[in-house]
C-alpha angles and dihedrals in degrees: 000000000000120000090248094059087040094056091045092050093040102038102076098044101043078054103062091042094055088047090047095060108018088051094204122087105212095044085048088046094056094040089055087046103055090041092060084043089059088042085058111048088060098020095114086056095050128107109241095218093059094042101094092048092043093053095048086049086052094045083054094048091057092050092052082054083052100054103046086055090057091050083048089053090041096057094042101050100013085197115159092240095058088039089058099046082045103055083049088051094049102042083046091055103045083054095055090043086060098039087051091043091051091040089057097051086064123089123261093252089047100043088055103047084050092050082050103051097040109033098028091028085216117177120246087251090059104046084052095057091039098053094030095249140126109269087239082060097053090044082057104048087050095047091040088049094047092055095045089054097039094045086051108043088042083058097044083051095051 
């Protein structure tokens, strides 16, 4: 897949996450914006395989960034209006970090039928094709994953 295919199928979506979390649209739009940058500049020398992940872990990252610059601003102006973007930031962010922790104790297969089915709300019959398994397979690996990550969350919240 060419960058420009890449930057089409990814844009949107990295956009309304950004939004989602970061709750303001021209913060979400610069953060998607320097996280496509970054996919740029290495993009030739990336698996393509790994690009779709890698570029999710970028786009959090940016919104890490994101976040730190909003405690800094905090600290420094302690207005209502910066303590409140920054408690959404911060639940939001908790949130992501255990949802990435519990994403990474999957296994691969797992962690990218997941990513399938939920970010790119692929069918089972796509994922199959996609990952060269039987469409059962790939039914299993997401079951098998949810529970995993709701099992897990529902017992980091108790």
């Amino acid at each position: 897949m060419n960058w420009d295919q890449f930057f089409k199928e990814h844009e949107k979506q990295a956009y309304l996450i950004a939004v989602k979390y970061i709750k303001n649209k021209d913060d979400a739009f610069d953060i998607v914006q320097e996280a496509m940058i970054s996919m740029y500049k290495n993009y030739e020398n990336i698996n393509q395989s790994e690009a779709k992940p890698l570029f999710y872990k970028i786009l959090n990252s940016k919104m890490t960034d994101k976040y730190r610059q909003l405690k800094r601003l905090w600290n420094l102006f302690s207005s209502e209006e910066i303590e409140m973007e920054y408690n959404c930031i911060s639940e939001v962010k908790k949130e992501i970090d255990l949802l990435q922790k519990e994403l990474d104790k999957l296994s691969s297969t797992q962690q990218r039928v997941f990513l399938l089915k939920t970010v790119e709300e692929m069918t089972f019959k796509e994922i199959a094709i996609a990952l060269s398994i039987s469409e059962s397979t790939a039914k299993t690996h997401y079951s098998r994953g949810l529970k995993k990550i709701q099992e897990n969350v529902n017992h980091n919240e108790n």
